[in-house]
C-alpha positions in Angstrom: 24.6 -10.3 24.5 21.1 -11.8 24.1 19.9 -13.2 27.8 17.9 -15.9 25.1 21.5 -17.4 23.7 21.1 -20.2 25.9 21.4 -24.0 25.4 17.7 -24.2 24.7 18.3 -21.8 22.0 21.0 -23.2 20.9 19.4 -27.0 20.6 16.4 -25.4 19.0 18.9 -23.5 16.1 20.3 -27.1 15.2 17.1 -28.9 15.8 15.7 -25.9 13.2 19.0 -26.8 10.6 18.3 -30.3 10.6 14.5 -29.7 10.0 14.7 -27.2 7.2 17.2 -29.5 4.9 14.7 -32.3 5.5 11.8 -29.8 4.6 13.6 -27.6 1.5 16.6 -30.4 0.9 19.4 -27.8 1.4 20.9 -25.8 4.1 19.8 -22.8 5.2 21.7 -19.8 4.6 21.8 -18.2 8.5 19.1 -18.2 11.5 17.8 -14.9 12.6 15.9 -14.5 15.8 13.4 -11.6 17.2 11.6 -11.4 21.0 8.7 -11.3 21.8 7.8 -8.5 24.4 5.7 -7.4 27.6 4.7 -3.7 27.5 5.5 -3.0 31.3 3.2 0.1 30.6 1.6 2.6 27.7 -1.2 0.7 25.7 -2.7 1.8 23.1 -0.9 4.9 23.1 1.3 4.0 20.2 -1.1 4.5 17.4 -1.8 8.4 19.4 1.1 9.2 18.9 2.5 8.8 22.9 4.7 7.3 25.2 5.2 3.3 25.7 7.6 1.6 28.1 7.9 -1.8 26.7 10.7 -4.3 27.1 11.5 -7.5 24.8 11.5 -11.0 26.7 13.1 -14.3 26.5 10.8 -15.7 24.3 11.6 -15.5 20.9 10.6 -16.3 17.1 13.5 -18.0 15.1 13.3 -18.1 11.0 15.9 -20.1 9.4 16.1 -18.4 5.6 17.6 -19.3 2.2 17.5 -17.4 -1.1 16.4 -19.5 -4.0 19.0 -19.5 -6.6 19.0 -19.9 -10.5 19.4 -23.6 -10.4 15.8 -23.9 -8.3 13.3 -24.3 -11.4 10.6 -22.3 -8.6 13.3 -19.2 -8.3 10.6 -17.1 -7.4 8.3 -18.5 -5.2 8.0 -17.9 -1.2 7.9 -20.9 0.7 6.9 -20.8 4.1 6.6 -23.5 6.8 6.9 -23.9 10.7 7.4 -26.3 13.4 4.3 -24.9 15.1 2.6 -27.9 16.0 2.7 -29.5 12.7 4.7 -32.9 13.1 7.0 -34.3 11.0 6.0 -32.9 7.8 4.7 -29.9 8.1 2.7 -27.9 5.0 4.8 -25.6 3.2 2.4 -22.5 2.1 3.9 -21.4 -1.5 3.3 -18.3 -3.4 4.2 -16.3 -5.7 4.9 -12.3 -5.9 1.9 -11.7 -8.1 0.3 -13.3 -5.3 1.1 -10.8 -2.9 -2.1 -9.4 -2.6 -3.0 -7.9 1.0 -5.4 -9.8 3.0 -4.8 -12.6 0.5 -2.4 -15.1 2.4 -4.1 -17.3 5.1 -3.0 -18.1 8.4 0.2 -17.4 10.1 1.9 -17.3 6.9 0.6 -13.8 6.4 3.1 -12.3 8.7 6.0 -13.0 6.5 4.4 -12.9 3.5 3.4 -9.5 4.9 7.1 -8.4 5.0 8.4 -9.3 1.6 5.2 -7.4 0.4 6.2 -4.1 2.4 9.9 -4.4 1.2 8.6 -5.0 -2.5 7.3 -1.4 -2.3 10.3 0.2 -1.9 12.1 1.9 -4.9 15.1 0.1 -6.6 14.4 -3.5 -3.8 14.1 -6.6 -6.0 13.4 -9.2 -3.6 13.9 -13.0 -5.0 12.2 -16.3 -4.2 12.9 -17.5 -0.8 12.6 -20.5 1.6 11.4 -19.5 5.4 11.4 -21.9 8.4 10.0 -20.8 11.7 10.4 -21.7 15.3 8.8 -19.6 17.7 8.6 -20.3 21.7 6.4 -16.8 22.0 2.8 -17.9 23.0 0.1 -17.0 20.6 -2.6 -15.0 20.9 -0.9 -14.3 24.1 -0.1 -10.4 24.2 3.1 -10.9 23.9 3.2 -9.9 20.7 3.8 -13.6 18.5 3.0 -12.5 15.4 5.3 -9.2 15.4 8.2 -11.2 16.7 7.7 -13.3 13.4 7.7 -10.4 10.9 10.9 -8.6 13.0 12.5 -11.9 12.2 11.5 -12.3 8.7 13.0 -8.6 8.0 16.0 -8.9 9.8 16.8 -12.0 8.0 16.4 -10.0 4.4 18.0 -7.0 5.5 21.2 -9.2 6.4 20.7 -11.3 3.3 20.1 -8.9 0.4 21.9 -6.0 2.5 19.5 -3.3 2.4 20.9 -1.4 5.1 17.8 -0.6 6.6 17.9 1.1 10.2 15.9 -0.2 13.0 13.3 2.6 12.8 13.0 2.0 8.9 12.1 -1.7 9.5 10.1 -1.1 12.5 8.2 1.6 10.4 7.9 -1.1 7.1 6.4 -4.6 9.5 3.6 -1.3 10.8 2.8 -1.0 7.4 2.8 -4.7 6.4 0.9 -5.6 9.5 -1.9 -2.5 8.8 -1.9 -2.8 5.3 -1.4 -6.3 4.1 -2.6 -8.3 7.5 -5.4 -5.6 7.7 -4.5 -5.5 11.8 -5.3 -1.1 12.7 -1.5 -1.7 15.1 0.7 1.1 16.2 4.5 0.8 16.3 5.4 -0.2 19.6 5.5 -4.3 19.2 8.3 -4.1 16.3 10.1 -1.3 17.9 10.4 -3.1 21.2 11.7 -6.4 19.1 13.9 -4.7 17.3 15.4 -2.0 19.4 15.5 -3.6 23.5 18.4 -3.5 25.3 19.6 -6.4 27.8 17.9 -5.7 31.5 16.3 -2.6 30.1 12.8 -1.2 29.5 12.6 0.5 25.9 11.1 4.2 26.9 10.1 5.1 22.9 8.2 8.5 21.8 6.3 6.8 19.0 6.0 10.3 17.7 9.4 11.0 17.5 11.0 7.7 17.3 13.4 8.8 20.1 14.0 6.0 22.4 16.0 5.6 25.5 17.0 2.7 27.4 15.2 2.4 31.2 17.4 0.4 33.6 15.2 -2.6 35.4 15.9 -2.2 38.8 14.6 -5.5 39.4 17.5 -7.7 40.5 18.6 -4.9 43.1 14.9 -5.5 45.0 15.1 -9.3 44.3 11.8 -8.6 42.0 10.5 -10.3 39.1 7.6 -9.6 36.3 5.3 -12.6 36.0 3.4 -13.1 33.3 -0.1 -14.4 34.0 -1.2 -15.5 30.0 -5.2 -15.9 30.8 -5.0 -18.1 27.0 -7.9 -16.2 26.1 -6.6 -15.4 22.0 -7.1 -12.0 21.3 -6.6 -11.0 17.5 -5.5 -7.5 16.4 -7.9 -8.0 13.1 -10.9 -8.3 15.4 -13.2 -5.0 15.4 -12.7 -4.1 19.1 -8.9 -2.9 18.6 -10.2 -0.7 15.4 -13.2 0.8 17.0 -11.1 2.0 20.1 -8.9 3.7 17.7 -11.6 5.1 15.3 -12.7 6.7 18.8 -9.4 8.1 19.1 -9.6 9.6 16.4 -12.9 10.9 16.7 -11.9 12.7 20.0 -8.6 14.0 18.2 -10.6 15.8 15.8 -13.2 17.0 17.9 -10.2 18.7 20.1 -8.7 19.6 16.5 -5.5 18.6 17.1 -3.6 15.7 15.0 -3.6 13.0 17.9 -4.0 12.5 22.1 -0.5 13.2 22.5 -1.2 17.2 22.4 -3.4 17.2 25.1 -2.0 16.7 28.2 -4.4 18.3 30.3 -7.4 16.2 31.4 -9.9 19.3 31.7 -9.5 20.0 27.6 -11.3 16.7 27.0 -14.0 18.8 28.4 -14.9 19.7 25.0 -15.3 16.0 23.7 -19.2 15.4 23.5 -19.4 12.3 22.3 -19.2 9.8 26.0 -17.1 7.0 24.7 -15.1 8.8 23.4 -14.4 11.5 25.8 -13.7 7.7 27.8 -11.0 6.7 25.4 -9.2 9.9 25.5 -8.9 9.8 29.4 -7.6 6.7 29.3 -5.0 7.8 26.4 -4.2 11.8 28.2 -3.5 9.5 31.6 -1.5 6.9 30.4 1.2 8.9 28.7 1.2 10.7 32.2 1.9 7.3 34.0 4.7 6.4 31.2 6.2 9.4 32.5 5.9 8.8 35.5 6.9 5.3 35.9 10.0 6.1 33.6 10.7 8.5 36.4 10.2 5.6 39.5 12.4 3.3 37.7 15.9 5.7 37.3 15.2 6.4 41.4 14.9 2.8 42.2 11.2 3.2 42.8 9.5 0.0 42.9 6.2 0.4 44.9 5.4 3.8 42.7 6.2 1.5 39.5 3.9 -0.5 41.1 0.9 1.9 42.1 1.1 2.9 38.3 0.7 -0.7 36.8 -2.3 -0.5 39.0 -3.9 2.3 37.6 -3.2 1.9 34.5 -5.2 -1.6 34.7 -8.0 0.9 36.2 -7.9 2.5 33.5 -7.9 -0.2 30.8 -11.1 -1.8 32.6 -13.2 1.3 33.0 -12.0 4.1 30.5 -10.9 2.1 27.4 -12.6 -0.9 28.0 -10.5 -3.4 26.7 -10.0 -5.8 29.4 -12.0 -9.3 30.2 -13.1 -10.9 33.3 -10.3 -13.4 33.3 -8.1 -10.6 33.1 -9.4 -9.0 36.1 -9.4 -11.9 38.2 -5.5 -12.7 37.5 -4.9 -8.9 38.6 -7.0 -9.2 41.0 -5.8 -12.6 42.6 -2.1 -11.4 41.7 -2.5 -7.8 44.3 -4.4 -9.6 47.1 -1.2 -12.1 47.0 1.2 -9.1 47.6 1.8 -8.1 44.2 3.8 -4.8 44.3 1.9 -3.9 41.2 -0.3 -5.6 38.1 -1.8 -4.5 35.2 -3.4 -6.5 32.0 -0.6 -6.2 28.9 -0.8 -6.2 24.8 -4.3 -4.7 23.0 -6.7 -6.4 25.1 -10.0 -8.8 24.9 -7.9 -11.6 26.3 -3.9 -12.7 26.2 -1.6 -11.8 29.5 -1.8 -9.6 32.4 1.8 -9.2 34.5 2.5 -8.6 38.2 5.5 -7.1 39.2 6.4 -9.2 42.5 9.3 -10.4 44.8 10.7 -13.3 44.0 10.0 -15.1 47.4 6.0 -14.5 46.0 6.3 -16.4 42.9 4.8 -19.2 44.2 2.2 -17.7 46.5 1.0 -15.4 43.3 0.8 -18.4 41.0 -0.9 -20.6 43.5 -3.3 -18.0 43.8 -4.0 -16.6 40.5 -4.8 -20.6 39.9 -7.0 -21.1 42.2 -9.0 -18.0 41.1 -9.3 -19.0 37.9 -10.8 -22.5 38.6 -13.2 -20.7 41.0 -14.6 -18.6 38.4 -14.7 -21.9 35.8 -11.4 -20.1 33.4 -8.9 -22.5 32.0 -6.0 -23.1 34.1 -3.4 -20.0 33.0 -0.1 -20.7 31.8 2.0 -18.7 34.7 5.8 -17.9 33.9 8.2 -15.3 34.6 10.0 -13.4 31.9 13.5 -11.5 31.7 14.1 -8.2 29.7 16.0 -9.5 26.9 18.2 -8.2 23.6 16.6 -7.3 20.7 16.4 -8.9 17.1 19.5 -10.0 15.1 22.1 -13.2 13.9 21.0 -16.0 15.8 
């Protein structure tokens, strides 16, 4: 049972009927739904090969789909629209499948558009024209992962529609291929996996190498704890350079250990051999973050919040001097968040800006909001949106 099948998702599915008949002049043919998620802990280990401990939240993207029939004269085209800020009348982006060219669809419309591309490749799929309406509540450019909640929509919608009978591994292996290959973003598999494959009051403990998962119980309702989510709303973008040079460097210290990724080493000594500074950096940050997965995987089963906590902490550490992918506003929420009594806080998602979380008691909610604020209108920041999420069910039927 999805925590996210509330009243306010249940207003925003008719709100999202009514709108796509006025939009495409019929009915749609179901509403599919996919969360967004918070990565409790394990960045950027996804893409070597490691451990992540995400969870999917109660934010979600919602695409209402119909399949174009013979009687619509433009059978084959792909419409998208959404009610992102656009008004009454909001632009429908049209193409065709001869223009499914990768890096070729602008704007959000990509994500989709992505999809249908990565589905075309496989043997014996003949995909039709389609009409998509989306309604997402997952901030973007947040680190919550907007944009991968959109494309596990979009393919769960098509699975169910032109019955593929693709598993949740398959589809969370084809939206990593649409989103390196046709978006162009360098991403590993976590975001997709955690949309598609969460569990109600759970963490998702995944081996990305593998594709083994297990579900983590949250502890957090026992110790009257809550994860806030501290979004700093400065956009980051997978597409930009900094997420493909830090795994580029990866890679680099992969091969000079000659082994195929990070996850075979597991000894911080063999990076010893890594010449090369930065990247010798990168991989400390990689070798010690599966460690804390681990390791917080462990806490969690023995009801262990102030070790979960410690272990957000370092891993933020870690982030900020080893991989280098935080930002200033990002340390001062972390910052702000622990001297409020955070039991732990780390930044979330790939970095350069969108959300750090603190795991905190309840009773601190206000006290850590109120002084994360005024932090960040010491420094000059934009006031942070502040919220708290719940661990949530992953994609399917609306």
């Amino acid at each position: 049972m999805s925590i996210s099948n509330s009243k306010e998702t249940t207003q925003r599915m008719a709100a999202l009927h009514q709108k796509f008949a006025k939009i495409y002049g019929h009915q749609p043919e179901g509403i599919w739904r996919a969360p967004g998620r918070v990565n409790l802990i394990g960045e950027h280990t996804d893409y070597n090969m490691g451990f992540v401990l995400p969870f999917a939240i109660d934010k979600n993207a919602l695409v209402a789909v119909r399949r174009k029939t013979q009687l619509d004269a433009d059978r084959q085209t792909l419409d998208f629209a959404s009610t992102y800020g656009s008004g009454e009348h909001p632009p429908i982006t049209s193409i065709t499948f001869d223009e499914l060219v990768p890096r070729a669809v602008p704007g959000w419309a990509a994500y989709p558009a992505a999809v249908l591309w990565a589905l075309n490749q496989l043997e014996g799929v003949e995909l039709g024209g389609i009409q998509l309406l989306v309604d997402s509540d997952v901030p973007v450019g947040s680190g919550l992962s907007s944009s991968h909640a959109l494309e596990v929509a979009t393919i769960v919608a098509l699975d169910d529609l032109y019955e593929l009978g693709l598993s949740k591994v398959q589809m969370a292996q084809l939206t990593q291929r649409a989103e390196n290959e046709f978006v162009g973003a360098p991403t590993g598999i976590m975001d997709q996996s955690a949309s598609l494959m969460s569990h109600a009051q759970h963490a998702l403990f995944l081996d990305c190498r593998s594709m083994e998962t297990q579900a983590v119980p949250l502890p957090l309702a026992q110790h009257d704890a809550v994860v806030l989510v501290m979004d700093t709303r400065v956009e980051h973008s997978h597409v930009d350079g900094g997420y493909a040079a830090r795994r580029a460097s990866c890679e680099q210290a992969a091969a000079a250990l000659e082994v195929q990724s990070l996850r075979e080493v597991t000894v911080v000594a063999e990076l010893e051999a890594i010449e090369d500074p930065v990247a010798k950096r990168r991989a400390m940050h990689i070798v010690t973050e599966n460690r804390r997965v681990l390791d917080t995987v462990f806490a969690l089963r023995e009801g262990d919040l102030d070790a979960v906590g410690k272990l957000l902490y370092q891993s933020h550490e870690s982030m900020r001097d080893d991989y280098e992918i935080s930002s200033e506003e990002l340390d001062v929420a972390v910052e702000a968040a622990m001297a409020a009594g955070a039991i732990g806080a780390r930044m979330t998602g790939g970095g350069f800006g969108g959300s750090a979380i603190a795991l905190i008691k309840r009773e601190h909610i206000d006290k850590v909001s109120q002084a994360v604020r005024e932090a960040f209108d010491q420094a000059g920041y934009v006031e942070p949106a502040i919220f708290t999420v719940i661990a949530d069910e992953g994609a399917g039927k609306a």
